[in-house]
C-alpha positions as CSV (number, residue, x, y, z in Angstrom):
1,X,-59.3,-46.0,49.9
2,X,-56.5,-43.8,48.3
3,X,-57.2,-45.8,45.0
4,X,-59.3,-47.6,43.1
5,X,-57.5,-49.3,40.0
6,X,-60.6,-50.1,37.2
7,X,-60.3,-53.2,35.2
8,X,-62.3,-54.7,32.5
9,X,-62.1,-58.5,31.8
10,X,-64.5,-60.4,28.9
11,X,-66.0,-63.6,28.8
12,X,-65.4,-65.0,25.7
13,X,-67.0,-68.6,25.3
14,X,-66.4,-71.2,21.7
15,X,-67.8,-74.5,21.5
16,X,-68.3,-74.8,24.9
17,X,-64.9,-73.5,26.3
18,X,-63.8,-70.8,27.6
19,X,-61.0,-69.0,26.9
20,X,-58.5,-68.0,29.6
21,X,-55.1,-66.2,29.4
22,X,-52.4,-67.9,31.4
23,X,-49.8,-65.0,33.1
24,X,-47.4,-64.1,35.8
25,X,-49.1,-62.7,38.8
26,X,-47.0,-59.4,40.5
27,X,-46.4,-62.2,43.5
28,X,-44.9,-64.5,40.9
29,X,-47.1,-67.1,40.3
30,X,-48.4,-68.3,37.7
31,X,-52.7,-67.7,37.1
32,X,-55.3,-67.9,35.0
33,X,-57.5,-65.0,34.5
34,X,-60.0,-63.6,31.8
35,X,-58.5,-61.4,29.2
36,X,-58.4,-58.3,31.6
37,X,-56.6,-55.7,32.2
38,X,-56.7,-51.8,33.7
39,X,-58.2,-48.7,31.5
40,X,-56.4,-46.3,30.6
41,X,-57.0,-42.4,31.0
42,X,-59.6,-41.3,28.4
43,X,-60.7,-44.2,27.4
44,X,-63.9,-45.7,27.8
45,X,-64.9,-49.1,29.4
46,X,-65.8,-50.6,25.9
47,X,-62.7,-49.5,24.3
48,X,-60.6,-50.8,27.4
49,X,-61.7,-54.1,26.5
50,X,-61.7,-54.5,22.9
51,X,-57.9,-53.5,23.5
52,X,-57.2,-55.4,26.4
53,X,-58.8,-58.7,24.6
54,X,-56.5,-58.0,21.3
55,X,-53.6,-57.2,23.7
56,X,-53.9,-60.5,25.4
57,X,-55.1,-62.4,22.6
58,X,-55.1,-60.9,19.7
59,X,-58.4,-61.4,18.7
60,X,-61.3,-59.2,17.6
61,X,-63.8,-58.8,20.4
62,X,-66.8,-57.2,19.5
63,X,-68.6,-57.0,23.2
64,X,-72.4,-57.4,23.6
65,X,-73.3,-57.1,27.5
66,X,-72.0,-55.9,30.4
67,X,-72.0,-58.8,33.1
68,X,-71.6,-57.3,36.4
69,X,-69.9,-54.5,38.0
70,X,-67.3,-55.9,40.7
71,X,-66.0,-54.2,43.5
72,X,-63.0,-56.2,45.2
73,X,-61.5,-54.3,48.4
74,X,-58.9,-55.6,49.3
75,X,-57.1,-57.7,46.6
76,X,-55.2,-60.5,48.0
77,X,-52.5,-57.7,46.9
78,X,-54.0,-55.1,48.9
79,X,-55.2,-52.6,46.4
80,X,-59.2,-52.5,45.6
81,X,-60.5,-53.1,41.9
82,X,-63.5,-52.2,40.4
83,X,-63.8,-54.6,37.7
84,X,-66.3,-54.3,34.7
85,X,-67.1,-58.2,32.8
86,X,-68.0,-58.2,29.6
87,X,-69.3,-61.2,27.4
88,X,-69.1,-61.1,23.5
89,X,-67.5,-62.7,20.8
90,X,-64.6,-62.6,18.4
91,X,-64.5,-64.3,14.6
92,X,-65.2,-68.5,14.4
93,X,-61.8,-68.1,11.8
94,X,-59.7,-66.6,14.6
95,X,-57.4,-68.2,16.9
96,X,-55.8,-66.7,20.1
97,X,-52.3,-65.8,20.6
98,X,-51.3,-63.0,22.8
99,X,-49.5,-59.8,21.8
100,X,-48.9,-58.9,25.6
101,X,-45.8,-60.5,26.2
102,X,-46.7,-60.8,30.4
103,X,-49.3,-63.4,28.6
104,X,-48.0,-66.6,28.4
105,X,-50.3,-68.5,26.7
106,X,-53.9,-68.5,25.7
107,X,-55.8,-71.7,27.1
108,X,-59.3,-73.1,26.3
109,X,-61.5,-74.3,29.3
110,X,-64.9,-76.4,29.7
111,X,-67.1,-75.1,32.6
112,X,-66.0,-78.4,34.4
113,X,-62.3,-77.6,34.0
114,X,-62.6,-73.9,35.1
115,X,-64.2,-74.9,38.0
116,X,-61.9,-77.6,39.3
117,X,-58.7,-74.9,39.0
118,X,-58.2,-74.3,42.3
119,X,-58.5,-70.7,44.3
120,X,-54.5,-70.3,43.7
121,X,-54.6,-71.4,39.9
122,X,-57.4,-68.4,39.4
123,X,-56.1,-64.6,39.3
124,X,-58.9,-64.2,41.3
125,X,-62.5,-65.1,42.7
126,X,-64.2,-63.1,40.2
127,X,-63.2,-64.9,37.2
128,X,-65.6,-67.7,38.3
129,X,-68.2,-65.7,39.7
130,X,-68.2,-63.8,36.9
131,X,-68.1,-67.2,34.6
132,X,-71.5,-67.9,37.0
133,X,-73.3,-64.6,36.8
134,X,-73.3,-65.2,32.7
135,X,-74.6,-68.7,32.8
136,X,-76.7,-67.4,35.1
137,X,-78.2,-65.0,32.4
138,X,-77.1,-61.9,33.9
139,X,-76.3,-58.9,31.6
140,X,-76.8,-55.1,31.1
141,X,-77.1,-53.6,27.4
142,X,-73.7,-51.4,26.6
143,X,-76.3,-48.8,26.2
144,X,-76.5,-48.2,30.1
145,X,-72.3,-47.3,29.9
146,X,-71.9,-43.3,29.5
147,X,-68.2,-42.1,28.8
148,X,-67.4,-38.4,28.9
149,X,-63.6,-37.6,28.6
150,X,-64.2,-33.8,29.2
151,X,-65.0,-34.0,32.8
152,X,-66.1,-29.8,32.4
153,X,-68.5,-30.7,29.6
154,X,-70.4,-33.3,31.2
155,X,-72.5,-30.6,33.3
156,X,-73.4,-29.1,30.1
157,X,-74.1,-32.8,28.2
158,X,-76.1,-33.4,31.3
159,X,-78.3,-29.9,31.8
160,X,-79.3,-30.3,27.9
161,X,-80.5,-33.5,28.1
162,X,-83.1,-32.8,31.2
163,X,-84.2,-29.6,29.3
């Protein structure tokens, strides 16, 4: 692998929906997919997706678990992902409408109607499994997520805390 290109994506979930963005894939067509997007250099995975969520929707997320760690190799596109899903929420008095102007629209989805979009309608795979593994009750606290942006300090952060 010359590359791996890291996303974040979050589940965000009101009155039974979920909400979806609705965007131009790089082959053209037209998907659905989480709020998601790549992180950017010195920026951690929490930060990545508070922005990526206002970016796309431009709502507030305030994230509260980590839902899985997903390593995609190869992309229908060819390129390998490592995608990190988040759940949390944004404000009851906020509505979505995207900032990102690759966004189209912002759509609201029942479990049901998430699952019959078919494999083509969905960015990808993961945005279902990911959709499952949170019903499913899977999570990990943001605690277990370290960012260092001085890749030279983090032997030193590292040796103090074992001594």
């Amino acid at each position: 692998m010359d590359k791996i290109h890291v996303t974040v994506a979050a589940i965000i979930k009101r009155n039974d929906q979920y909400l979806l963005v609705k965007e131009r894939a790089s082959s053209g067509d037209i998907v659905f997919n989480q709020p998601a997007g790549h992180v950017e250099l010195k920026e951690s995975l929490v930060d990545a997706v508070i922005r990526e969520v206002h970016e796309e929707t431009g709502m507030d997320f305030t994230p509260t678990n980590l839902i899985g760690t997903y390593l995609l190799s190869p992309a229908t596109n060819g390129k390998t992902y490592l995608r990190f899903c988040f759940n949390g929420t944004v404000p009851d008095e906020q509505h979505p409408s995207p900032n990102d102007p690759d966004i189209l629209e912002n759509c609201w989805f029942t479990l049901q109607q998430l699952t019959d979009l078919s494999r083509k309608q969905l960015r990808s795979a993961l945005v279902l499994k990911s959709v499952h593994d949170h019903l499913d009750g899977k999570q990990l606290s943001l605690d277990s997520l370290e960012f260092f942006a001085d890749e030279h300090g983090l032997a030193d952060v590292c040796y103090q805390n074992l001594n």
